[in-house]
SELOLUM-906382 format. One record per atom (N, C-alpha, C): atom name; x, y, z; residue number from 1. Coordinates in steps of 0.02 Angstrom, whole numbers, padded with zeros to 5 digits. Layout:
+------+--------+--------+--------+-----+
| atom |      X |      Y |      Z | seq |
+------+--------+--------+--------+-----+
|   CA |      X |      Y |      Z | NUM |
...
+------+--------+--------+--------+-----+
***
This chain:
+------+--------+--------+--------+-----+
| atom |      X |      Y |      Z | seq |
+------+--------+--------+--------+-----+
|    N |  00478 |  00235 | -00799 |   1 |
|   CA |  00424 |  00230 | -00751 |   1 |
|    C |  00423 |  00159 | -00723 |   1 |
|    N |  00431 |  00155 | -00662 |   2 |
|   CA |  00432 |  00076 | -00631 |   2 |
|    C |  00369 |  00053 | -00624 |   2 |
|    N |  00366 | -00026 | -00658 |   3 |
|   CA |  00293 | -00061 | -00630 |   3 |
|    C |  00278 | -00084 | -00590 |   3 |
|    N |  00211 | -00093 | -00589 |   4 |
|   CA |  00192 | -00135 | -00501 |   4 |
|    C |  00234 | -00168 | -00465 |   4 |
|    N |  00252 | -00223 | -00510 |   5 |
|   CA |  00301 | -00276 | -00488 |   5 |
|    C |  00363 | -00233 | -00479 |   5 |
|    N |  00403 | -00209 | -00503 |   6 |
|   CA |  00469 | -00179 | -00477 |   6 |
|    C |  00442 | -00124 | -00409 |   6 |
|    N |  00386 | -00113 | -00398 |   7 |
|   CA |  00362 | -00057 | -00340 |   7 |
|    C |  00361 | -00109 | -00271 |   7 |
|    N |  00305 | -00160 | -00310 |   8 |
|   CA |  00318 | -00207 | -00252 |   8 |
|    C |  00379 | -00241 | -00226 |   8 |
|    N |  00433 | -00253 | -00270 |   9 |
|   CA |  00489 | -00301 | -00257 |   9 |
|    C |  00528 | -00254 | -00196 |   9 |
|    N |  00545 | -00174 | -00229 |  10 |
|   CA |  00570 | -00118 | -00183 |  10 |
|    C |  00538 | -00125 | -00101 |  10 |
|    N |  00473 | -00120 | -00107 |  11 |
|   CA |  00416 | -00115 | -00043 |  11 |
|    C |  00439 | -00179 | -00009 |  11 |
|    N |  00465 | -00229 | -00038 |  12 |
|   CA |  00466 | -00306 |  00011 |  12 |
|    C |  00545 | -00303 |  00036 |  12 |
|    N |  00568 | -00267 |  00001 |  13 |
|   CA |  00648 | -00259 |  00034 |  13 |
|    C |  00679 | -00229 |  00069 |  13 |
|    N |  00638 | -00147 |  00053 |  14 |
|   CA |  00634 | -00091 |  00115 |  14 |
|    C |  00578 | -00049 |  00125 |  14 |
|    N |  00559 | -00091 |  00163 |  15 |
|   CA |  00477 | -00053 |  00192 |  15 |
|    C |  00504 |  00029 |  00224 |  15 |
|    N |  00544 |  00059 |  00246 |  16 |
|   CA |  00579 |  00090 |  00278 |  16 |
|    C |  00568 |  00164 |  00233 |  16 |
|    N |  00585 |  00183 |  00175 |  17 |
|   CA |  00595 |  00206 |  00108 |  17 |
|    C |  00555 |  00224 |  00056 |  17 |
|    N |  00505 |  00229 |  00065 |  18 |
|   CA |  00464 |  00201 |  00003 |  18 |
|    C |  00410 |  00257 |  00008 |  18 |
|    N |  00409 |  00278 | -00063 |  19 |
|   CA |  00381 |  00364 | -00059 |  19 |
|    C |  00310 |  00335 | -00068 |  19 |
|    N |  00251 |  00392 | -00055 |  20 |
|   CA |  00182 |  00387 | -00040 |  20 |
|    C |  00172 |  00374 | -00133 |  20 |
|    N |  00179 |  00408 | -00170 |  21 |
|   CA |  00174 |  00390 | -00251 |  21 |
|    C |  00139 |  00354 | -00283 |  21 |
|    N |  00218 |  00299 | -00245 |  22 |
|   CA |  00234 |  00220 | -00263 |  22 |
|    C |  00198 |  00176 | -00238 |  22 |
|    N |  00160 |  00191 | -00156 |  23 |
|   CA |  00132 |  00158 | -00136 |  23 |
|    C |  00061 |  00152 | -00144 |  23 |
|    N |  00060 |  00213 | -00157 |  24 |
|   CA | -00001 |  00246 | -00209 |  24 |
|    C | -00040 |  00209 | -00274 |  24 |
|    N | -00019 |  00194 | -00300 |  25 |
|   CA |  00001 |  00180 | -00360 |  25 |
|    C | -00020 |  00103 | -00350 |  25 |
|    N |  00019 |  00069 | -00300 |  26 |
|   CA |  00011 | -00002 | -00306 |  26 |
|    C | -00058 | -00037 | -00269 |  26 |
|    N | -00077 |  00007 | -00214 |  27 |
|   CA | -00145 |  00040 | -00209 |  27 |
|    C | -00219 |  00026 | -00249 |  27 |
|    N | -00213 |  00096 | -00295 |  28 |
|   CA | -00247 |  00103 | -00352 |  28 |
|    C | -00267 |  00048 | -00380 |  28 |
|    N | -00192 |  00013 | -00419 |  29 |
|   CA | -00183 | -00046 | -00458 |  29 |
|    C | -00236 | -00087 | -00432 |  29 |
|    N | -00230 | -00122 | -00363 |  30 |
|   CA | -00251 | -00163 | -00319 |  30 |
|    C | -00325 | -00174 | -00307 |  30 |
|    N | -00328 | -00091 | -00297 |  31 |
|   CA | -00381 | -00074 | -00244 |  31 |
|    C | -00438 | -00028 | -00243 |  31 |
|    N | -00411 |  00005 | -00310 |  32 |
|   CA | -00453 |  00071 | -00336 |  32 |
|    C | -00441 |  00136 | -00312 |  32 |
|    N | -00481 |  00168 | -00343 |  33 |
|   CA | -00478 |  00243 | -00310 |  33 |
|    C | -00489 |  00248 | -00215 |  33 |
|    N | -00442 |  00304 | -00196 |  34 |
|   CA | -00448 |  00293 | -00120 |  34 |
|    C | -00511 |  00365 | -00112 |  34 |
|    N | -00536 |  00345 | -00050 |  35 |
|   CA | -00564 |  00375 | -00023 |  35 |
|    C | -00512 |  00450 |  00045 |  35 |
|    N | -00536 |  00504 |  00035 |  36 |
|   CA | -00487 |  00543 |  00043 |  36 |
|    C | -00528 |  00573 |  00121 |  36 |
|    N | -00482 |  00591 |  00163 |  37 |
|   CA | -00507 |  00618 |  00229 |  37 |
|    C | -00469 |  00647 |  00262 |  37 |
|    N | -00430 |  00703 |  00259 |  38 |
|   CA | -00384 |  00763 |  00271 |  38 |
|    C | -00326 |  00730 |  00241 |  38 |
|    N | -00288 |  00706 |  00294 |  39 |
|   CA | -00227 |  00683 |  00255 |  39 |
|    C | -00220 |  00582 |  00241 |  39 |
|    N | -00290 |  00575 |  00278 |  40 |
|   CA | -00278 |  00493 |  00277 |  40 |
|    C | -00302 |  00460 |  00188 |  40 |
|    N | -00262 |  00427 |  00154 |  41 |
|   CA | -00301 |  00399 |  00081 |  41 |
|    C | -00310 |  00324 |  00109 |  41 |
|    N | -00371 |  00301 |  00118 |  42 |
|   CA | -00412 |  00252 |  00133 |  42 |
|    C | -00440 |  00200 |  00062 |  42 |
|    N | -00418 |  00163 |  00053 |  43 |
|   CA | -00420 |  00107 | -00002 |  43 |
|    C | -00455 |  00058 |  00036 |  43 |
|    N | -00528 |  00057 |  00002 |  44 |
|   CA | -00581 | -00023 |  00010 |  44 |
|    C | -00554 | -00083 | -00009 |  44 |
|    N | -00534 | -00133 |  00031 |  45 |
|   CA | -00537 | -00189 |  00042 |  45 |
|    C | -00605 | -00215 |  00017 |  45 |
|    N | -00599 | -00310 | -00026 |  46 |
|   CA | -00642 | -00339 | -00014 |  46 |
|    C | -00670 | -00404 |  00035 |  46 |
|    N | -00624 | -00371 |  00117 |  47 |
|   CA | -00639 | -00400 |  00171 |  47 |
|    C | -00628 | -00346 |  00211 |  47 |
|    N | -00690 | -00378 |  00289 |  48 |
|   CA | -00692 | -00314 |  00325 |  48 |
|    C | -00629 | -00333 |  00387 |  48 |
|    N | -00616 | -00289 |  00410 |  49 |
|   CA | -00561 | -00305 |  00451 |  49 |
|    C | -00478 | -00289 |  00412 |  49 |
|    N | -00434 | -00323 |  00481 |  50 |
|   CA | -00360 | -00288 |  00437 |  50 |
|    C | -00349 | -00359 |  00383 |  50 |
|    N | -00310 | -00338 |  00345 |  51 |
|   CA | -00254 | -00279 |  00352 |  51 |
|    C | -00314 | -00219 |  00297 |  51 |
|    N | -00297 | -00151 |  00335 |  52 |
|   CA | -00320 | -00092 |  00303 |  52 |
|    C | -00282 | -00070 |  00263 |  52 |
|    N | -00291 | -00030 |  00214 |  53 |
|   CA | -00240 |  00007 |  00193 |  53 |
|    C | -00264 |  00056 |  00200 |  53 |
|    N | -00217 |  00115 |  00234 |  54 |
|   CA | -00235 |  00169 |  00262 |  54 |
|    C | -00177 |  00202 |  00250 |  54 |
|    N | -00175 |  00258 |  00183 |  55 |
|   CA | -00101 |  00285 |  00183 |  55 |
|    C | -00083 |  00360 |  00196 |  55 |
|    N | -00038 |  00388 |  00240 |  56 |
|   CA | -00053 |  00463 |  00234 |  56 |
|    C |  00022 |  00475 |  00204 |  56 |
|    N |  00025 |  00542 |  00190 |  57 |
|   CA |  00090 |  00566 |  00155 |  57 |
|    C |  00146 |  00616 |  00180 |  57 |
|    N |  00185 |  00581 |  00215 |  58 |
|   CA |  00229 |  00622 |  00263 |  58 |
|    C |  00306 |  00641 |  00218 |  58 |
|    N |  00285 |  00695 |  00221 |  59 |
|   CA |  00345 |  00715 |  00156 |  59 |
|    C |  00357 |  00686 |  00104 |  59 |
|    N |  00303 |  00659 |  00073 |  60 |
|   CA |  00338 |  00632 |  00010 |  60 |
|    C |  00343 |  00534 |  00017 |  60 |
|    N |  00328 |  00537 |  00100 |  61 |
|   CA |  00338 |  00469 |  00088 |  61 |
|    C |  00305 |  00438 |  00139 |  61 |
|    N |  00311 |  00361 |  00152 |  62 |
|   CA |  00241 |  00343 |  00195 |  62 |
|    C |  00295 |  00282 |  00258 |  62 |
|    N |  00231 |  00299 |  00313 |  63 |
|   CA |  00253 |  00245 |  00372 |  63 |
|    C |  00288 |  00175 |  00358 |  63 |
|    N |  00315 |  00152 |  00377 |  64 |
|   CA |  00356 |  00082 |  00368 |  64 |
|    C |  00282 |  00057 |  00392 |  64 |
|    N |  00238 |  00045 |  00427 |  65 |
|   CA |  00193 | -00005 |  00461 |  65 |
|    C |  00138 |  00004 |  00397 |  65 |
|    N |  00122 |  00075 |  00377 |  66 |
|   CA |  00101 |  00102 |  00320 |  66 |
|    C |  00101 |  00044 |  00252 |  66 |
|    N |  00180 |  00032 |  00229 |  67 |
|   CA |  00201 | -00006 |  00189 |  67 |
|    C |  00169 | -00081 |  00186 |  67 |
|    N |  00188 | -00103 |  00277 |  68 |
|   CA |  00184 | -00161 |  00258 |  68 |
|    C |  00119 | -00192 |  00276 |  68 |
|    N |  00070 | -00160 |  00303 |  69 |
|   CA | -00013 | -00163 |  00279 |  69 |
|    C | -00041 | -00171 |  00224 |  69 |
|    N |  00004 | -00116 |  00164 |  70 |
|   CA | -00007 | -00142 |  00083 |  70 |
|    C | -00010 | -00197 |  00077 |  70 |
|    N |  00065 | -00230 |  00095 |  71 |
|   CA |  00094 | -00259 |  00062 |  71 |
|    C |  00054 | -00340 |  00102 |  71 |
|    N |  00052 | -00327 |  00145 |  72 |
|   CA | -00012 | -00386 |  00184 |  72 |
|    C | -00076 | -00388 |  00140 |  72 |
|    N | -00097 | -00338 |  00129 |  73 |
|   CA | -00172 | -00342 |  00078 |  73 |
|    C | -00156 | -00366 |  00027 |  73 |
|    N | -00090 | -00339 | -00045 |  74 |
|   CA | -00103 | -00353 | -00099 |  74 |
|    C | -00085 | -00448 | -00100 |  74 |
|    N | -00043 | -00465 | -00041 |  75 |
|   CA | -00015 | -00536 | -00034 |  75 |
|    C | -00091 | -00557 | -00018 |  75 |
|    N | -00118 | -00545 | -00010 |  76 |
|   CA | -00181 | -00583 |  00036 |  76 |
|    C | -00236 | -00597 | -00038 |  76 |
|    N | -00244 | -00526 | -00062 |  77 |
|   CA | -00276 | -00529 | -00131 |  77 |
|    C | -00263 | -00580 | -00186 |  77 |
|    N | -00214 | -00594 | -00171 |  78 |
|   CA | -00162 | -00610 | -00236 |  78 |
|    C | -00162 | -00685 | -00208 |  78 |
|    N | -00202 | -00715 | -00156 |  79 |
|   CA | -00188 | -00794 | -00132 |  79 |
|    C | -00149 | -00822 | -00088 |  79 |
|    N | -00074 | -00763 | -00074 |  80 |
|   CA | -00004 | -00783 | -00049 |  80 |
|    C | -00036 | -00773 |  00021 |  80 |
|    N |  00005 | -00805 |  00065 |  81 |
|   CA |  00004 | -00793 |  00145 |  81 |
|    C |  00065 | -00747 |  00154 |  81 |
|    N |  00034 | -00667 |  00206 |  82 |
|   CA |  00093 | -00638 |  00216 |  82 |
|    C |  00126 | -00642 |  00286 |  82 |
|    N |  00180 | -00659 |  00285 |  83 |
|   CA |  00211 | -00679 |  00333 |  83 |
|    C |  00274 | -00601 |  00369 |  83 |
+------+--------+--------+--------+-----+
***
């Protein structure tokens, strides 16, 4: 079972790829339980504005822009500037 950190390392290398799960998952970790609304899973931020995380599940796996919105929030959470 891969951890956060190996989910995130994957997510920063190919945003392209990267199943809803996984992104799921790092999410949760992050962000808590999402809030659910047909197919969109909506994760609260503790700032208003972007980056959102807003994830839906297209076969199994999620938008590249999808990805790197995560990956903007958990960098942002976490202190780092995402570039």
């Amino acid at each position: 079972m891969p951890t956060i950190e190996s989910i995130l390392r994957s997510m920063r290398e190919n945003p392209e790829n990267v199943r809803f799960s996984e992104v799921s998952k790092v999410a949760e970790h992050f962000f808590g339980e999402p809030r659910v609304r047909r197919s969109h899973h909506i994760y609260k931020t503790p700032w208003k504005g972007n980056p959102r995380i807003n994830l839906q599940n297209r076969k199994g796996y999620v938008h590249e822009y999808q990805v790197k919105q995560a990956l903007a929030a958990v960098e942002i959470l976490s202190g780092e500037e995402y570039v």
